[in-house]
Every structure is written in C-alpha cells, then in structure tokens.
N, CA and C atoms as an extended XYZ file, in Angstrom:
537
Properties=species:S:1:pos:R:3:atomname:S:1:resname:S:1:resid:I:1 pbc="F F F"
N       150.979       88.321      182.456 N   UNK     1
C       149.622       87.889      182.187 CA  UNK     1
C       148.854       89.035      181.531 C   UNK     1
N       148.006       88.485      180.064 N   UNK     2
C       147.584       89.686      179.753 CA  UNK     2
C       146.177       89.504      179.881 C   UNK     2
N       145.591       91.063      180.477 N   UNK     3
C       144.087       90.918      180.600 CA  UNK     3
C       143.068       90.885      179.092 C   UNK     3
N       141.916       90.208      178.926 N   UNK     4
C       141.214       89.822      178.530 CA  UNK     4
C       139.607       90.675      178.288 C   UNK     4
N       139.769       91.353      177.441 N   UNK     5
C       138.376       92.465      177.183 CA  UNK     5
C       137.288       91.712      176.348 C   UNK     5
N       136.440       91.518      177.419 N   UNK     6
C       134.713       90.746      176.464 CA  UNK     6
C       134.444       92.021      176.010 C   UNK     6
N       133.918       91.262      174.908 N   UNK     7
C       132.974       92.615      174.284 CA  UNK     7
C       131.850       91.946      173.711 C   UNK     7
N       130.294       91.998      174.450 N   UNK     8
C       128.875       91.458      174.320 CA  UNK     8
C       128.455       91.951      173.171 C   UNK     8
N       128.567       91.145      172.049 N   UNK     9
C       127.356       91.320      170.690 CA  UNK     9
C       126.512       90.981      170.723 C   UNK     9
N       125.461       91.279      170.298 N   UNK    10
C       123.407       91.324      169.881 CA  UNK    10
C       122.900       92.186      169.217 C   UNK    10
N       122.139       91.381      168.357 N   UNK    11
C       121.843       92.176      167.122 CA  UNK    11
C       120.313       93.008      167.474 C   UNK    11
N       120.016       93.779      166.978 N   UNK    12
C       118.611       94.685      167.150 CA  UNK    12
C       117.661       94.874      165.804 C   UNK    12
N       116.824       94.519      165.662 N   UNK    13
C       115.752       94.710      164.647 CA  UNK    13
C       115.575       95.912      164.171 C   UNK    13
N       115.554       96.520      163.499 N   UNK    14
C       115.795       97.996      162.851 CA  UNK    14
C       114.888       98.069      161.424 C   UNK    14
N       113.807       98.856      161.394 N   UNK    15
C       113.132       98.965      159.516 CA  UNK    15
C       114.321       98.360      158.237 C   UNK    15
N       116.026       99.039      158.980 N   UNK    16
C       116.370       98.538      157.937 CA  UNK    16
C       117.807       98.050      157.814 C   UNK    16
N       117.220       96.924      158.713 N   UNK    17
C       118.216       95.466      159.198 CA  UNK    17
C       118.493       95.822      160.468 C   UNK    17
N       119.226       94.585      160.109 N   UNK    18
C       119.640       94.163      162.036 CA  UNK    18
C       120.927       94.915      162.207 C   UNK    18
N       120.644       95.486      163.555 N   UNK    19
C       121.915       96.351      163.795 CA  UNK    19
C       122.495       95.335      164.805 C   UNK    19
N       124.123       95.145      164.732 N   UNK    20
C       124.871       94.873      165.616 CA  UNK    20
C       125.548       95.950      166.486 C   UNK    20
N       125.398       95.398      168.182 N   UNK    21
C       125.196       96.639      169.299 CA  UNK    21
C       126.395       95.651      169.565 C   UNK    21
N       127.655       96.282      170.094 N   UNK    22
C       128.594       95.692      170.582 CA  UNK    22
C       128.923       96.256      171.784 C   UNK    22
N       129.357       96.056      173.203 N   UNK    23
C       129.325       96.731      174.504 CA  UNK    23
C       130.524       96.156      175.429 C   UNK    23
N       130.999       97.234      175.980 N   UNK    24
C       132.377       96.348      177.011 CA  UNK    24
C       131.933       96.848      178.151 C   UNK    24
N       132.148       96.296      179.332 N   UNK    25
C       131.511       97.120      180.536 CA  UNK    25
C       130.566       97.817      181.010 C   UNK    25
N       129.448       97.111      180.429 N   UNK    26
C       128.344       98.064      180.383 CA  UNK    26
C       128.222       98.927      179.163 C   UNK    26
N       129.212       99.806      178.472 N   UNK    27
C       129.327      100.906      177.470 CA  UNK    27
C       129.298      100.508      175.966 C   UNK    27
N       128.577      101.199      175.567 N   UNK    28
C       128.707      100.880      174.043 CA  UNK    28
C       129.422      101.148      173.515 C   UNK    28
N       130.552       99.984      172.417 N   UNK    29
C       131.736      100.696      172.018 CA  UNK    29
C       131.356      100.655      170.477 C   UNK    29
N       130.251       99.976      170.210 N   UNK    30
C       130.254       99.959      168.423 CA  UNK    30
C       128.688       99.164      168.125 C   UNK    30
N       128.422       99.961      167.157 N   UNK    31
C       126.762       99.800      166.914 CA  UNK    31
C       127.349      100.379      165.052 C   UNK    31
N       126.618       98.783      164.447 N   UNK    32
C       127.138       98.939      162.724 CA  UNK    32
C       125.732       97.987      162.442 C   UNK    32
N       125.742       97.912      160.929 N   UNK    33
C       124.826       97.176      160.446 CA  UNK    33
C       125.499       95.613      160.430 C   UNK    33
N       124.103       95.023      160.661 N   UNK    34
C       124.741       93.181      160.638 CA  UNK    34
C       125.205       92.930      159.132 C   UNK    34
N       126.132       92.291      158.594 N   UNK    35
C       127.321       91.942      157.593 CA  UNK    35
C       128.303       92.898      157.651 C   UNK    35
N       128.554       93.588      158.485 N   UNK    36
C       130.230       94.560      158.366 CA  UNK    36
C       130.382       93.878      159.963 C   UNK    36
N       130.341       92.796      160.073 N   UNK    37
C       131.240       91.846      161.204 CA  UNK    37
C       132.674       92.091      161.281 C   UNK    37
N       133.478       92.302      159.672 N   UNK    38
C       134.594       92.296      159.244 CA  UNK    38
C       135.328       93.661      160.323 C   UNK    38
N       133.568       94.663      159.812 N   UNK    39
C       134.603       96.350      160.548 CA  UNK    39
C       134.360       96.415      161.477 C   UNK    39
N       133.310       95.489      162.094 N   UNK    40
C       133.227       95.551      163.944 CA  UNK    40
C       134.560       95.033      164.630 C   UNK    40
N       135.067       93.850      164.133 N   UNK    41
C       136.365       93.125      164.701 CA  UNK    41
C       137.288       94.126      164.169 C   UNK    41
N       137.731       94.330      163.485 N   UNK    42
C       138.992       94.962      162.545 CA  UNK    42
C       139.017       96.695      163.193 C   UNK    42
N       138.146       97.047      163.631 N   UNK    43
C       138.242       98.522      164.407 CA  UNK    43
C       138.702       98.017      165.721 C   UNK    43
N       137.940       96.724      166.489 N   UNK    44
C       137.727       96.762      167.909 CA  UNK    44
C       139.120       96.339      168.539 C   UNK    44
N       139.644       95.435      167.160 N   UNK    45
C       141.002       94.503      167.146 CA  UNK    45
C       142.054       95.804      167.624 C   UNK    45
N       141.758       96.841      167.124 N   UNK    46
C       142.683       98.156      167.266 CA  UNK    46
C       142.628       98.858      168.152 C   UNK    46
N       141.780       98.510      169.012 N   UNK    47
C       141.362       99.365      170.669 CA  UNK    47
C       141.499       98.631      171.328 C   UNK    47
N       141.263       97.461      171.174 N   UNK    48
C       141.021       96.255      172.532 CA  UNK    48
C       142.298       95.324      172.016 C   UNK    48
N       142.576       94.276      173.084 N   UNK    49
C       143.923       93.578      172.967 CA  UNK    49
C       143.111       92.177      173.699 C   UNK    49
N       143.420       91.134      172.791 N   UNK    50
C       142.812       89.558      173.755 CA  UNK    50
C       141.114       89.714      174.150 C   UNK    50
N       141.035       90.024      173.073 N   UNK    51
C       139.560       89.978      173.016 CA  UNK    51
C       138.530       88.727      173.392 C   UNK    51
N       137.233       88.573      174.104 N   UNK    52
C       136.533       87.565      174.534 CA  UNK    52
C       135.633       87.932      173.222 C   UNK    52
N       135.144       87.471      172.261 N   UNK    53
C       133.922       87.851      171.644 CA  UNK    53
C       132.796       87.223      172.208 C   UNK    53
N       131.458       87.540      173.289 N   UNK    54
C       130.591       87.141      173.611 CA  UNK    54
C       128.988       87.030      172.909 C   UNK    54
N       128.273       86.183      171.741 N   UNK    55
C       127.108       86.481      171.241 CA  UNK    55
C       125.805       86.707      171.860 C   UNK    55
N       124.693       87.152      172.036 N   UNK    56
C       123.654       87.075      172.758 CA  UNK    56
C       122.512       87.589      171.717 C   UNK    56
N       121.397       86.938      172.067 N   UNK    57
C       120.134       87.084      171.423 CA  UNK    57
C       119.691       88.241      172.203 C   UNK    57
N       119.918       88.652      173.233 N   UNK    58
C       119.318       89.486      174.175 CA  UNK    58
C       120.261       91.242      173.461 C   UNK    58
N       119.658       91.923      172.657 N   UNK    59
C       120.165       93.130      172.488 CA  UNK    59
C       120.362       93.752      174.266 C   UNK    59
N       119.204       93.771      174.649 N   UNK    60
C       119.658       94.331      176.110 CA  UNK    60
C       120.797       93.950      176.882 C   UNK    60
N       121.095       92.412      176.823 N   UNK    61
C       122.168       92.037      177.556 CA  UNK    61
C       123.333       92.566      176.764 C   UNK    61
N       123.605       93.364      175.935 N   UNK    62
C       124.337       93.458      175.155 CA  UNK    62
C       124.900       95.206      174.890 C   UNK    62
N       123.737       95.927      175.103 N   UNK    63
C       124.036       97.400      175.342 CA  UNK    63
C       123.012       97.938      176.789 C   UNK    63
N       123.483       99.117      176.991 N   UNK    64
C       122.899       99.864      178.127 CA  UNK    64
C       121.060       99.840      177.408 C   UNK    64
N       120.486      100.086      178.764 N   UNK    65
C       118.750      100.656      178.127 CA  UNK    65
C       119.045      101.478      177.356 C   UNK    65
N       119.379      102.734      177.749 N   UNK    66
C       119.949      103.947      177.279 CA  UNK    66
C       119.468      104.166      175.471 C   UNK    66
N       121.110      102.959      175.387 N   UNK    67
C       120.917      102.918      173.964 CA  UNK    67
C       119.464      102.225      173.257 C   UNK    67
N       119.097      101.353      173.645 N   UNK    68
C       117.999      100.463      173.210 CA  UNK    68
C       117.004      101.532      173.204 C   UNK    68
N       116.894      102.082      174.247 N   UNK    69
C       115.133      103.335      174.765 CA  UNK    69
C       115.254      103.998      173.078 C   UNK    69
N       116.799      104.848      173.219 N   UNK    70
C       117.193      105.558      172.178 CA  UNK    70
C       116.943      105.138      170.393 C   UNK    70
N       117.105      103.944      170.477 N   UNK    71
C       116.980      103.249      169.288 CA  UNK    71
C       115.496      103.295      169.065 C   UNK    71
N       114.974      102.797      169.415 N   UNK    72
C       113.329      102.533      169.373 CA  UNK    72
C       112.477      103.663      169.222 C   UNK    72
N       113.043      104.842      169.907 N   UNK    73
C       112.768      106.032      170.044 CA  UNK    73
C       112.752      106.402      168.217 C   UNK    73
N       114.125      106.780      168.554 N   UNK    74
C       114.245      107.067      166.864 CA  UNK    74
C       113.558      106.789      165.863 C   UNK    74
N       113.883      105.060      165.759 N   UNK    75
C       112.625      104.287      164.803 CA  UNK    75
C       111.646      104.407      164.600 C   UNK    75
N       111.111      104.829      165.779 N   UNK    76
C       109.512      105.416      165.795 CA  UNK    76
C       109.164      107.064      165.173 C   UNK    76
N       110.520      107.590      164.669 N   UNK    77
C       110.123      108.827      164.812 CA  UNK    77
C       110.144      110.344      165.422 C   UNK    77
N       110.978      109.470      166.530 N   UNK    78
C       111.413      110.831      167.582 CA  UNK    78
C       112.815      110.952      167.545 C   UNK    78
N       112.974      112.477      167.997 N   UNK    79
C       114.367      112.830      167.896 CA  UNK    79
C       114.752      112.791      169.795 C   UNK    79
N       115.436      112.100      170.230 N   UNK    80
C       115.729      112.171      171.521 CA  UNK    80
C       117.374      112.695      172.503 C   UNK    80
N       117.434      113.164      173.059 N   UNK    81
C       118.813      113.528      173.237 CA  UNK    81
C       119.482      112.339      173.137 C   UNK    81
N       120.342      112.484      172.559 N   UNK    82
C       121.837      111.238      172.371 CA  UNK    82
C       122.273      111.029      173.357 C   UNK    82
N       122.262      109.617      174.079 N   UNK    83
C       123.082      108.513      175.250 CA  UNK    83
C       124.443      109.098      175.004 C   UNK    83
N       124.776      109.524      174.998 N   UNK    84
C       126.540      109.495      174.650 CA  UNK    84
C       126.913      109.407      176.088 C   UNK    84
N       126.353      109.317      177.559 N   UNK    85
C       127.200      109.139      178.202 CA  UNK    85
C       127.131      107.186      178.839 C   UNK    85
N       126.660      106.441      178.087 N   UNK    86
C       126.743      105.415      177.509 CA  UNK    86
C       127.521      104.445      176.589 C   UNK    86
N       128.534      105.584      176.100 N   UNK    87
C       128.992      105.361      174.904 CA  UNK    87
C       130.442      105.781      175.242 C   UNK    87
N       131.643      104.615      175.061 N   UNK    88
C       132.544      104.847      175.041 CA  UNK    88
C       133.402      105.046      173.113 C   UNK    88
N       133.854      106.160      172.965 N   UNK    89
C       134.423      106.067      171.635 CA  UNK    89
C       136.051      105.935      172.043 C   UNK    89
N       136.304      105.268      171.212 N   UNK    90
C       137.928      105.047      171.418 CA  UNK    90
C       138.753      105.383      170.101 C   UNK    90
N       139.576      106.295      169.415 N   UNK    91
C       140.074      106.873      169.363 CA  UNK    91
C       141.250      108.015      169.328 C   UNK    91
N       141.665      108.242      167.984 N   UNK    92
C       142.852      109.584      168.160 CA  UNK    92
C       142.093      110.689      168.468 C   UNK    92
N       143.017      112.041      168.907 N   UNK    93
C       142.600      113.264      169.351 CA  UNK    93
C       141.431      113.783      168.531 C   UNK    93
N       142.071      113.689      166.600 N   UNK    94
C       141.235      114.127      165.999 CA  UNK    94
C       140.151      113.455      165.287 C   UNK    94
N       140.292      111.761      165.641 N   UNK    95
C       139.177      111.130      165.369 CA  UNK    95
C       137.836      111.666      166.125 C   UNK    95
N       138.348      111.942      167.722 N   UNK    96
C       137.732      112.117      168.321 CA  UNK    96
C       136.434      113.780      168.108 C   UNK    96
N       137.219      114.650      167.759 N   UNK    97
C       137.267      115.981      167.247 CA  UNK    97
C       136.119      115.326      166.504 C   UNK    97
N       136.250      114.621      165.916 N   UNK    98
C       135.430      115.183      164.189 CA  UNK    98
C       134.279      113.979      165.096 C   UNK    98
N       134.171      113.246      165.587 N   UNK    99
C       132.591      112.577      166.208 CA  UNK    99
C       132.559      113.788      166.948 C   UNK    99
N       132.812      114.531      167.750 N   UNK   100
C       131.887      115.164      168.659 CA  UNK   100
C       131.382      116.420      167.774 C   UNK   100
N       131.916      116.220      166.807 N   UNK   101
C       131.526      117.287      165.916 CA  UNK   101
C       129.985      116.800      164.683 C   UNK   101
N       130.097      115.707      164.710 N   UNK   102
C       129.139      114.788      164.359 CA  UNK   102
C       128.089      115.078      165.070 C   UNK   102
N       128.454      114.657      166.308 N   UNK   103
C       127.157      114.903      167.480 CA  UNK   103
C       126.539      116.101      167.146 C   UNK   103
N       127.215      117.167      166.976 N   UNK   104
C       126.709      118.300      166.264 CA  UNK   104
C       125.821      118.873      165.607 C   UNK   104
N       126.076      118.342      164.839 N   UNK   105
C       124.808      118.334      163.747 CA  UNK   105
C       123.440      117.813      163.626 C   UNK   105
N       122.663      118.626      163.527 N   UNK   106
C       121.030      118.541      163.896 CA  UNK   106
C       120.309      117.232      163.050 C   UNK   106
N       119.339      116.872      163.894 N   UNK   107
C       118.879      115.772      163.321 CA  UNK   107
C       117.946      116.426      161.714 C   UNK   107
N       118.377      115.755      160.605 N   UNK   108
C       117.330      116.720      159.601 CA  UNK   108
C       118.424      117.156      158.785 C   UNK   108
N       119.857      117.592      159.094 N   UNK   109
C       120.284      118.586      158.602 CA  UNK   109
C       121.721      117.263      158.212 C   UNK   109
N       122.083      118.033      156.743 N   UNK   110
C       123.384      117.878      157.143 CA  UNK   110
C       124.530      118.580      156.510 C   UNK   110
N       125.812      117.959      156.402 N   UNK   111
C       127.066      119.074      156.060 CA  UNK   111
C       127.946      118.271      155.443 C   UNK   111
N       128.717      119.400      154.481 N   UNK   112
C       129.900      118.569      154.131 CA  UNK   112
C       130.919      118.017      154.343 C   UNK   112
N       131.604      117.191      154.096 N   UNK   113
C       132.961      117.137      154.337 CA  UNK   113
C       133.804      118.462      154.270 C   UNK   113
N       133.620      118.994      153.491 N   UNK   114
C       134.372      120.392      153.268 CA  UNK   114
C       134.058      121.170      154.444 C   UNK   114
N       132.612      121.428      154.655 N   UNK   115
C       132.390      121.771      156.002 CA  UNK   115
C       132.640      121.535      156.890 C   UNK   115
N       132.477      120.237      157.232 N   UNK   116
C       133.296      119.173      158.393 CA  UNK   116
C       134.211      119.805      158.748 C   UNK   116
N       135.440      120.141      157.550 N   UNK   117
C       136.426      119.921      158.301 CA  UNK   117
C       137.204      121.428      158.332 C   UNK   117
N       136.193      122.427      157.447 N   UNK   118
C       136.313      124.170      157.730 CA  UNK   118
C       135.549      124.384      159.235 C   UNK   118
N       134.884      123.476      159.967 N   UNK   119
C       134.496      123.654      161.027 CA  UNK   119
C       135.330      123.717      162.225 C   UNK   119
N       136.167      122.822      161.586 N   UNK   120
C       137.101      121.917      162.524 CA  UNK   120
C       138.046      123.265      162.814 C   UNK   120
N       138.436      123.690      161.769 N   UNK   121
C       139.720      125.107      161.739 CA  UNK   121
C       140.516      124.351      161.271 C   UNK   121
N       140.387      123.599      159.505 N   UNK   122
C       141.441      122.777      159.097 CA  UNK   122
C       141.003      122.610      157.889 C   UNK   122
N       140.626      123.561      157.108 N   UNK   123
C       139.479      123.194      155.836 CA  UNK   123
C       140.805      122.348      154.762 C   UNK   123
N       141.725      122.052      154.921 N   UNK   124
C       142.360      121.393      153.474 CA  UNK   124
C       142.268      119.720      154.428 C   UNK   124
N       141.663      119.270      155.568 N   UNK   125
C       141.565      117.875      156.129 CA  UNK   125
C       140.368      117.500      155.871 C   UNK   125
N       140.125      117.706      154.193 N   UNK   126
C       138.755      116.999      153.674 CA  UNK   126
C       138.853      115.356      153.925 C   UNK   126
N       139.786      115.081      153.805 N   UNK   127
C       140.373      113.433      153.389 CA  UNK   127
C       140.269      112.897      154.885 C   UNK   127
N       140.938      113.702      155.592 N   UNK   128
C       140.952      112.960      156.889 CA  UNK   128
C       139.687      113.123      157.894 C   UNK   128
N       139.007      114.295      157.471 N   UNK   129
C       137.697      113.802      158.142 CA  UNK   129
C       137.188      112.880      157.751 C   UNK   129
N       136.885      112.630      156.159 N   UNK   130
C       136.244      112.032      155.816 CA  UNK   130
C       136.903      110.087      156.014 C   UNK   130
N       137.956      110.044      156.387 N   UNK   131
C       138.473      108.699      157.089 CA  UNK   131
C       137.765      108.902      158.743 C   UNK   131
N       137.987      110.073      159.283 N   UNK   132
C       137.721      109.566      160.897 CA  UNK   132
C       136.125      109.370      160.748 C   UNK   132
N       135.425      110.182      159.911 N   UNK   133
C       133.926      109.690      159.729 CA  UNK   133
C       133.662      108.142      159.373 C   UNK   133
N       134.643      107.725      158.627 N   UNK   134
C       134.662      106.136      158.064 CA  UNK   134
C       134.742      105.439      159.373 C   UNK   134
N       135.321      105.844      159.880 N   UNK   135
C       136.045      105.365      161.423 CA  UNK   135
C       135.150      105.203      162.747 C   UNK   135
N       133.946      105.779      162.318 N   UNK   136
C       132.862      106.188      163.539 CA  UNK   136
C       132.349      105.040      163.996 C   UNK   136
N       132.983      104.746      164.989 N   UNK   137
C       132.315      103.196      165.772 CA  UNK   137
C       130.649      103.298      166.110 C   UNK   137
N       130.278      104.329      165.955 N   UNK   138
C       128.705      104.601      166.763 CA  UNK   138
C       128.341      104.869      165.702 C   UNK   138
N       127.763      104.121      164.845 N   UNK   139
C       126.901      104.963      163.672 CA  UNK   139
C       125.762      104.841      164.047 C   UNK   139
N       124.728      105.993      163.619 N   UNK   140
C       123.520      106.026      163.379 CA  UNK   140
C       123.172      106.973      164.769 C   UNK   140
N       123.838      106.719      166.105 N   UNK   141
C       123.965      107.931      167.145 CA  UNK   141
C       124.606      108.659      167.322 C   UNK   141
N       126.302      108.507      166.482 N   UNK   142
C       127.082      109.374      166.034 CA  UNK   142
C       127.039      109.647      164.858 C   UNK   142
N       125.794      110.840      164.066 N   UNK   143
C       125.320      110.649      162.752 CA  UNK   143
C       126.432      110.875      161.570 C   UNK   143
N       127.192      109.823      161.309 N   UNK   144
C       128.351      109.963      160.697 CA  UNK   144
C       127.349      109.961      158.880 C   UNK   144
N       125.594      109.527      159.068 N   UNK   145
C       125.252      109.618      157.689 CA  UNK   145
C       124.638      110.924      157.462 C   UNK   145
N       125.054      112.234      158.619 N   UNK   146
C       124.556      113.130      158.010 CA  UNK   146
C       125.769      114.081      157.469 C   UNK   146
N       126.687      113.192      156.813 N   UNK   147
C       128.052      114.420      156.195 CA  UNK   147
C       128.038      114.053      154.505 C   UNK   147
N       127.469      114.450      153.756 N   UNK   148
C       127.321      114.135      152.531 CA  UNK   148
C       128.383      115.101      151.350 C   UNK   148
N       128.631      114.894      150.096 N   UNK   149
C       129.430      115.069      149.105 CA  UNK   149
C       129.036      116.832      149.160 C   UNK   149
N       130.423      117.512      148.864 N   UNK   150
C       130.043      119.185      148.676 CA  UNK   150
C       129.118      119.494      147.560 C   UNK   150
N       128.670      118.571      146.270 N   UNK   151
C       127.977      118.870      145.624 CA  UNK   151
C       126.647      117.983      145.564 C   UNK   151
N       126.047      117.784      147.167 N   UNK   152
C       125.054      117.253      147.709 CA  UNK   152
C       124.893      116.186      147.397 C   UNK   152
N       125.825      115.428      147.059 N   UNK   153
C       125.051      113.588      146.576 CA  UNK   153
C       125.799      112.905      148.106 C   UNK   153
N       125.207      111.884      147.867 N   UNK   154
C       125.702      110.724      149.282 CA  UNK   154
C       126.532      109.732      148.597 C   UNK   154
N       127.887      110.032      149.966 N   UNK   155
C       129.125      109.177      149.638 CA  UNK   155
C       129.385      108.372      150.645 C   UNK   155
N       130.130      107.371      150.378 N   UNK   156
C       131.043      106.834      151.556 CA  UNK   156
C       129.804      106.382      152.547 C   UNK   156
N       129.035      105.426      153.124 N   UNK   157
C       128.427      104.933      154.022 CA  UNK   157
C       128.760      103.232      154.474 C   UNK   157
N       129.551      102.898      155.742 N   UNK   158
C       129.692      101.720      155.548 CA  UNK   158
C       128.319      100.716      155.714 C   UNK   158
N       127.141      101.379      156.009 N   UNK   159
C       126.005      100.707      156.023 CA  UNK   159
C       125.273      100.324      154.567 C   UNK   159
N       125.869      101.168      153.668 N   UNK   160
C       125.690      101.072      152.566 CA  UNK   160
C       124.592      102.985      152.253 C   UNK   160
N       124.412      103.443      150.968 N   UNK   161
C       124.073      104.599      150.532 CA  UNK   161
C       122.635      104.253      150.460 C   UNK   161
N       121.947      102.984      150.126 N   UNK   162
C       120.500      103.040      150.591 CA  UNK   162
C       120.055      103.536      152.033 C   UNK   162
N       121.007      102.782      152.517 N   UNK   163
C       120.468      103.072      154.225 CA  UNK   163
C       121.071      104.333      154.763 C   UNK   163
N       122.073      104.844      153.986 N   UNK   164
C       122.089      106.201      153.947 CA  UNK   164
C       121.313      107.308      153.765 C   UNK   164
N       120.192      107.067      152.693 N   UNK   165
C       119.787      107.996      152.289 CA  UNK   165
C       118.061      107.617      153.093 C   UNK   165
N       117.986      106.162      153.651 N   UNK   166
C       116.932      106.016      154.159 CA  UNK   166
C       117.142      106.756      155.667 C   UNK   166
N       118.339      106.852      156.215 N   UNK   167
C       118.381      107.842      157.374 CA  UNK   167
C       118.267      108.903      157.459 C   UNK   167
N       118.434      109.284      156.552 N   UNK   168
C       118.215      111.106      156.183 CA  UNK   168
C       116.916      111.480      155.950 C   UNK   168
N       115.937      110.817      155.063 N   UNK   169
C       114.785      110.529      154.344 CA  UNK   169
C       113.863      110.885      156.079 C   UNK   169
N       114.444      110.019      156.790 N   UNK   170
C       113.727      109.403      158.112 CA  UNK   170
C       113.714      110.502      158.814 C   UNK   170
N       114.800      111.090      159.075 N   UNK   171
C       115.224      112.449      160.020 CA  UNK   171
C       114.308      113.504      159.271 C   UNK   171
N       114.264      114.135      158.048 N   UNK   172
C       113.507      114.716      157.347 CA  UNK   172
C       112.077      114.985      157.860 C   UNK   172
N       111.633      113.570      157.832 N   UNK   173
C       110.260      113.260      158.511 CA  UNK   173
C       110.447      113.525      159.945 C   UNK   173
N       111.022      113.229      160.893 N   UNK   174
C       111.597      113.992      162.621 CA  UNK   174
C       111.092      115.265      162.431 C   UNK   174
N       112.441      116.017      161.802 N   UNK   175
C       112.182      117.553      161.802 CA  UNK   175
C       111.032      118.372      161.294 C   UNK   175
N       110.314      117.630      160.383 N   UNK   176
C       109.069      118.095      159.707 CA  UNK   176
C       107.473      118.156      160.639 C   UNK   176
N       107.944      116.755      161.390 N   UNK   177
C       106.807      116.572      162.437 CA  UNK   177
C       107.271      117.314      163.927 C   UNK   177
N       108.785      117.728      163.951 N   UNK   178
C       108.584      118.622      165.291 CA  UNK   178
C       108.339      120.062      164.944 C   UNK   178
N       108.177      120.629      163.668 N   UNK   179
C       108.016      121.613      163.457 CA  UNK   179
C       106.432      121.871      163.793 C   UNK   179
C-alpha cells in the first residue's frame, strides 16, 4: 500500500499577481507565480509520490501564518527575518547548498552566478547553480531573483524578468528606507 501526500494549494494576491502557496503538513514546500502550475506539479511530482492535489481559496488554509505575516510584510515594504523554519525544501545536497546560500544574500543586494558559485568553493559550477537556482521551490523567500547575469543584466526568472526586476526595484526601496 502506497502512502498518499496532499499538498494544499491557494493562491495569494501579490502587487504582482497571484502567488501560488503550496504546503504539505503544515510546511511550505513551494510558493511560484500563478500560470507555472506546470513547474509547481513537475518539481513536486519529483519529491512527492501519489500525490492528493488539494485547492483552497483560503491562502491561510494553505500555508503556515508565518509565511502569509511574511508575505504581507514584504509587500508592504519591510524586510523581515525569513520563515524558513516553515519551509520544507526538498532537494540534492547541492541544490540544497546553493538555496541556503540564497538565503544569504541581503535584501537590496545581489550576486552573480559566477559569484554564486565562487562562493560555493566551485567557481567553474556556473551552469549548475544556475539550474539549482531554476530549481528553487521557494521563490521570492528563497531570493533566487537576487542572482543576476555577471555583466549585470537579469536572466533566467521563472516568474518571468518583469517581475524580476520588479523585485529588486522593490527591495531597493526596503534598503533605502531602512537606511
């Protein structure tokens, strides 16, 4: 008999779109923008086995406060310590490596791939950071949009490079007003 993993979707109102909050056990396992449905299933399909997909209008019924406080927080403007113990990431060793290395990086600021992955103690794994960054089930609390091109332009965002550059834009304004 094989066991059966729900995983509660609800979408959240966001300046810029609806974010889908996906949660197993209480924990958040994946928070993406609403239309990449495709990379919410197709990542989760690869961690989880006999999946329940559950919908809800209720974002709360759907992730911890935690995350929600956190979200709203942000939106508004504030930089708040990151829920991560809320947050289950699932994961290889060095997928894992390169999000907590994400976590890293200051709100306001960001780094390259090249950096990324000279951080790491692996500077020729430009490619493969830049896949485990693709890979980041937590976007937007695992700031996978603050790792931009070595010759400063914005690449690669599965939310898309508007809302890329509107997150950065946003953080900008954070760090400017906690200064």
């Amino acid at each position: 008999m094989s066991i059966t993993t729900q995983i509660n979707v609800a979408g959240y109102d966001s300046p810029i779109g609806k974010i889908s909050l996906a949660s197993v056990g209480g924990r958040l396992v994946h928070l993406d923008f609403e239309g990449n449905e495709n990379r919410l299933k197709t990542i989760q399909n690869r961690r989880f086995k006999n999946i329940e997909w559950v919908e809800s209008q209720n974002a709360g019924a759907s992730a911890p406060v935690s995350i929600i406080s956190w979200l709203d927080a942000y939106f508004a403007g504030e930089a708040g310590v990151l829920p991560m113990d809320d947050i289950t990431m699932i994961g290889t060793e060095f997928q894992k490596s390169v999000w907590d290395a994400l976590v890293s990086i200051p709100c306001g600021k960001s780094v390259s791939y090249a950096q990324l992955a000279s951080e790491l103690g692996n500077p020729k794994a430009v490619r493969a950071v830049a896949r485990a960054n693709a890979l980041n089930p937590v976007s937007i609390i695992v700031p996978c949009h603050r790792v931009i091109g070595s010759n400063g332009t914005l690449t690669g965002y599965a939310g898309g490079l508007e809302r890329k550059a509107w997150l950065l834009d946003h953080e900008a304004g954070i760090l400017a007003k906690a200064a």
